[in-house]
N, C-alpha and C positions, 0 to 999 in steps of 0.2 A: 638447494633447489628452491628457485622461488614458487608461494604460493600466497594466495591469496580467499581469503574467510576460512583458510582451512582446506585448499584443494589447491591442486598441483597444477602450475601455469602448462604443463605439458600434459596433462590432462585434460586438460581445457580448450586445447590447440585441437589434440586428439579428435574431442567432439563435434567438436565446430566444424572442422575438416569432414566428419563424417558426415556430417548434415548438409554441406558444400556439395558430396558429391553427388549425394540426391537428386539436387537441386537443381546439376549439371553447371555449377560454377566454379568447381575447383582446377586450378591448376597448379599442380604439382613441379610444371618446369620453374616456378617463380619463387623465392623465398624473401620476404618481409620482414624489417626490422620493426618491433615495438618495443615501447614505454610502458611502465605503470604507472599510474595516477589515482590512490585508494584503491577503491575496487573495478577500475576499469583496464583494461589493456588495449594501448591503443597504438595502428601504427605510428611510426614518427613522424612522418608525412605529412601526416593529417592534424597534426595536434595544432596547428596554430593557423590553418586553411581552410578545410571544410563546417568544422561545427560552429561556428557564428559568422552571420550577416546582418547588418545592421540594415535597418528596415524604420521610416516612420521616427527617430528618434530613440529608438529601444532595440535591444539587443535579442534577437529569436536566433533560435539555434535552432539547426538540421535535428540534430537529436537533442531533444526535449529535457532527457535526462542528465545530458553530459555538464555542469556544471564546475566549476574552478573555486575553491575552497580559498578565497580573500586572506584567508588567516596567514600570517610566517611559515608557520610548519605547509599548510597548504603551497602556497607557493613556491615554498623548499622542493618538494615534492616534485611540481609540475616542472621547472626549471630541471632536476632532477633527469625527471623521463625526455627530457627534448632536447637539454644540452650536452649529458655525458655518453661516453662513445656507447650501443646499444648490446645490450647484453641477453636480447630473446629475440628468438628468430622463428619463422613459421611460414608453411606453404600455404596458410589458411589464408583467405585474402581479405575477411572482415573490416572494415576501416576503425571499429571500436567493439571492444565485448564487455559486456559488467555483469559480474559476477555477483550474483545475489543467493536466494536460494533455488534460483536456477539461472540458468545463463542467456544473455540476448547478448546475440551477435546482430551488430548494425551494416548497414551494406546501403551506401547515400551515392551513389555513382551510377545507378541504372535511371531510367526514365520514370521509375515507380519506385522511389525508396522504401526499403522494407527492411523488418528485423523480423529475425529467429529465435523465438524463445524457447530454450533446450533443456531437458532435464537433464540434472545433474546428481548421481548418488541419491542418498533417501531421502531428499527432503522434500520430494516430491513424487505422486503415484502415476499413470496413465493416466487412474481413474479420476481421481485429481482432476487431471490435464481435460480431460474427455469434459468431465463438469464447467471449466471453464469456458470451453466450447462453446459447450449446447448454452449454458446463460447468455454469452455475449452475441449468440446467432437471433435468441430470442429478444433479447434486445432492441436488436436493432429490429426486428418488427414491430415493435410496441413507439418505435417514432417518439422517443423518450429522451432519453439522455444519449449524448453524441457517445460515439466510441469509436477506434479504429476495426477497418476492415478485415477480417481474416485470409488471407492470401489461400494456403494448403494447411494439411496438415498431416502428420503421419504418426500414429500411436502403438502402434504393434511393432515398427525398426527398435535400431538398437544404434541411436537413443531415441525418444519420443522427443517432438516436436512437434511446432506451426510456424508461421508466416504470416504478418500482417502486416501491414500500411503505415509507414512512420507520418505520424502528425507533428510535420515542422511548426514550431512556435515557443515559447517558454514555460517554464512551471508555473501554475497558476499561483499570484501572490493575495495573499487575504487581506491583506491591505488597502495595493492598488486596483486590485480588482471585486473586492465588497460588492459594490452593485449591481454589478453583472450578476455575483450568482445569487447574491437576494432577487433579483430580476427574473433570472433565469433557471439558474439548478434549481434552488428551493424547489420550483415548479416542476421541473423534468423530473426528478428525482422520486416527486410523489407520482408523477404517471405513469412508474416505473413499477410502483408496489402496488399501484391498482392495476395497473394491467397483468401484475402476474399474480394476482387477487390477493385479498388481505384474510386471515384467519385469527381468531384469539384460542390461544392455549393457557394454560394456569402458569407460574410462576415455575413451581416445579418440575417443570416439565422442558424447561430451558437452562434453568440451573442448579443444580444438586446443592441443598443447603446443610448435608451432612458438614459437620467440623468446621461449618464456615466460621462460628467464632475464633476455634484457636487459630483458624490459617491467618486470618485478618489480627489478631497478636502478635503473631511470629511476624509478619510483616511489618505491623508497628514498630516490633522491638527493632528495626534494622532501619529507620530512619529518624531526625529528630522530630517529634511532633510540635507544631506552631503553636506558641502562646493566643494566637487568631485564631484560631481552630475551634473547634466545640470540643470538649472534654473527651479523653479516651474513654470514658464508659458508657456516656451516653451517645456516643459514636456507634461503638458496639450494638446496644442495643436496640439504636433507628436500624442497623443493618438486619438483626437478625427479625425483627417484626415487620419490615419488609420479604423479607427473603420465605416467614412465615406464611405471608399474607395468602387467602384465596381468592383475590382477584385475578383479574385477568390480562395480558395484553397481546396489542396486535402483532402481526409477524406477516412477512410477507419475506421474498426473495431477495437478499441485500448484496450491496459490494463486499461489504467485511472490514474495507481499511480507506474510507473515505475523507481521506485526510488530500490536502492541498498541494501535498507535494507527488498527489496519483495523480493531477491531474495538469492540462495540460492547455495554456490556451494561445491558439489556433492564430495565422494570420490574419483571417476575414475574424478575429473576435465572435470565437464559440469557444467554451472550454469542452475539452474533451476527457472523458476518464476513464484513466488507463486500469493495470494490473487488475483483474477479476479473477486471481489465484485462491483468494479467501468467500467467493461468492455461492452463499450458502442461505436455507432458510433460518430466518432469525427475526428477533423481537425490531421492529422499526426502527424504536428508538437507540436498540445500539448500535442499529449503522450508522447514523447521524450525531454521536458523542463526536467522530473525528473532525465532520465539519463545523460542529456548535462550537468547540471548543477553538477554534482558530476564528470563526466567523460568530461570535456572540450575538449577533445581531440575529439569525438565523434561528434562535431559540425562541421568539416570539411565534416566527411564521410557522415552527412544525408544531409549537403549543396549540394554535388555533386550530388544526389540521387532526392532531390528539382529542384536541377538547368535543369538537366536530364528531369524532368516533364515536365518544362517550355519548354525546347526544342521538345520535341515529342510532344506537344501539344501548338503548337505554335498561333491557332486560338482563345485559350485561353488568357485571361488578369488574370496569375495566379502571385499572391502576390510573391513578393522576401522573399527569406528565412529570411532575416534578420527582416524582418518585420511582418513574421507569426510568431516569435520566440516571439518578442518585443508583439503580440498581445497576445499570451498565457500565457504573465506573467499579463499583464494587466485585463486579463480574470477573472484570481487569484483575482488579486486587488478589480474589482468590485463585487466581492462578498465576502467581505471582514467580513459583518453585520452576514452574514449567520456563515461564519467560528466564529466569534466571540460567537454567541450563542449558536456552540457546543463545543467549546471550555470550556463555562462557565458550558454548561449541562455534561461533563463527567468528571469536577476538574479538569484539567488542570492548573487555572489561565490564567489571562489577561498577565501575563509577557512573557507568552511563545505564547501568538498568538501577542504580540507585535513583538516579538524579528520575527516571519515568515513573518509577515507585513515589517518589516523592511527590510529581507532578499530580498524581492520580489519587492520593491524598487529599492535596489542595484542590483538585476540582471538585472531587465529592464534598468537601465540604463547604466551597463556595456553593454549590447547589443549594445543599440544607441552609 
């Protein structure tokens, strides 16, 4: 049986189907042949016709996220799902679904392209889903950072889902696209955590500094440390007289995983950002580790933004930037046990939650 992160391609079919007939688009007289392509399933049909249109010079895809893996194995792969005779069939009539930890079935053939994002097993709650919601409805009143639409949604069926607005255009690249979001996110971004007001709590109150020494040991021992690096013991102990401290930092309402491949940019040139699965109250600065760390440049404008807080609220003993930074990768760190066993629950392998361990090393200590 094939499956895919760990869940059954006919389980998959099952749900989507379910959500279909909600929806009032399923037909059951039709059966559909797909492919797999990593974690997508896709008709065969569709694989080499609808998801890119060349536009301007540059390549924008229908869906945003459907990307083609350049790599041998990659292309193995795709060759794979679109050349040999097809071997999964379904009434479902999605044009692609990707499997994550929860499931979006794409649907690019109506006059309003849209996907359904459907839970899947536990990796996700209602209430969860319900949070997502009500963030991204408030959002978009706060005339902040772009986002797509919400079409419906249903959270009490069996399965829970929504419906939103596919934003055709590419993955945002941090490269070629730098200036736009020093230009532009940088800016949305803060009028996102003002408008859903900024609060300062203490340190401890975000992150539990019980055992964090030995957890950040046992982490060590599991990758090799850089002769670059600053010393494992005086590592150790910037973490734990941080993690000590009784100062303060801000928090307001964040994405959770602001990293550049959530995001999405648009024909008319807006980036749009997606998945607000992980959107939750938290310290400022670790929602912005994701996009510092691809966009470096972007660490000056939220330092000023920081530093600015400290000034206006000078009664406070609010944390230096450098050091709220230094703390949310450290944050990473000790929860390092948790990453590792869903790493191991969706196939992944250990080489690729080594290789983020490692990364997150290196950036804490490029900070310091």
């Amino acid at each position: 049986m094939q499956n895919i992160r760990g869940n059954s391609v006919n389980t998959i079919f099952e749900l989507v189907s379910k959500v279909e007939k909600k929806l009032d688009i399923y037909d059951g007289s039709k059966s559909f042949s797909y492919g797999v392509v990593g974690n997508w399933v896709i008709q065969r049909r569709y694989l080499n016709r609808v998801h890119f249109s060349k536009r301007r010079g540059d390549f924008f895809s229908i869906i945003p996220s459907f990307t083609i893996d350049v790599s041998k194995n990659g292309a193995l792969r795709f060759m794979k799902a679109f050349f040999l005779p097809p071997y999964l069939f379904s009434e479902t009539s999605a044009q692609s679904i990707l499997v994550k930890n929860n499931i979006r079935a794409f649907y690019t053939d109506g006059p309003v392209p849209f996907t359904a994002k459907i839970m899947i097993g536990k990796t996700r709650s209602r209430e969860n889903m319900e949070n997502e919601i009500k963030v991204r409805e408030k959002v978009l009143t706060l005339k902040s950072v772009n986002i797509s639409e919400i079409i419906r949604y249903e959270l009490e069926g069996d399965p829970p889902f929504f419906t939103e607005k596919i934003i055709p255009g590419r993955v945002v690249d941090p490269i070629r696209d730098e200036e736009l979001i020093l230009r532009d996110l940088t800016e949305e971004l803060w009028r996102m955590y003002e408008g859903y007001g900024i609060v300062f709590k203490g340190i401890g109150e975000v992150t539990d500094p019980s055992g964090a020494e030995d957890t950040i040991l046992k982490a060590m021992e599991m990758i090799e440390w850089s002769d670059r690096w600053m010393g494992k013991r005086d590592f150790i102990k910037r973490c734990v007289e941080i993690l000590k401290s009784e100062a303060l930092m801000p928090l307001s309402i964040g994405h959770g995983d602001l990293s550049t491949e959530n995001m999405i940019m648009s024909r008319d040139g807006k980036i749009y950002v997606s998945d607000w699965e992980l959107a939750r109250q938290m310290p400022i600065v670790f929602d912005l580790t994701g996009i510092m760390s691809k966009v470096p440049r972007t660490r000056e404008l939220f330092k000023e933004r920081i530093d600015d807080l400290a000034v206006n609220n000078r009664e406070k003993n609010i944390l230096s930037f450098q050091d709220q930074h230094f703390l949310s990768v450290i944050t990473v760190i000790l929860q390092w046990e948790h990453s590792l066993r869903y790493t191991e629950r969706i196939e992944r392998g250990k080489d690729t939650f080594l290789r983020k361990l490692n990364n997150s090393f290196g950036l804490a200590n490029e900070i310091l």
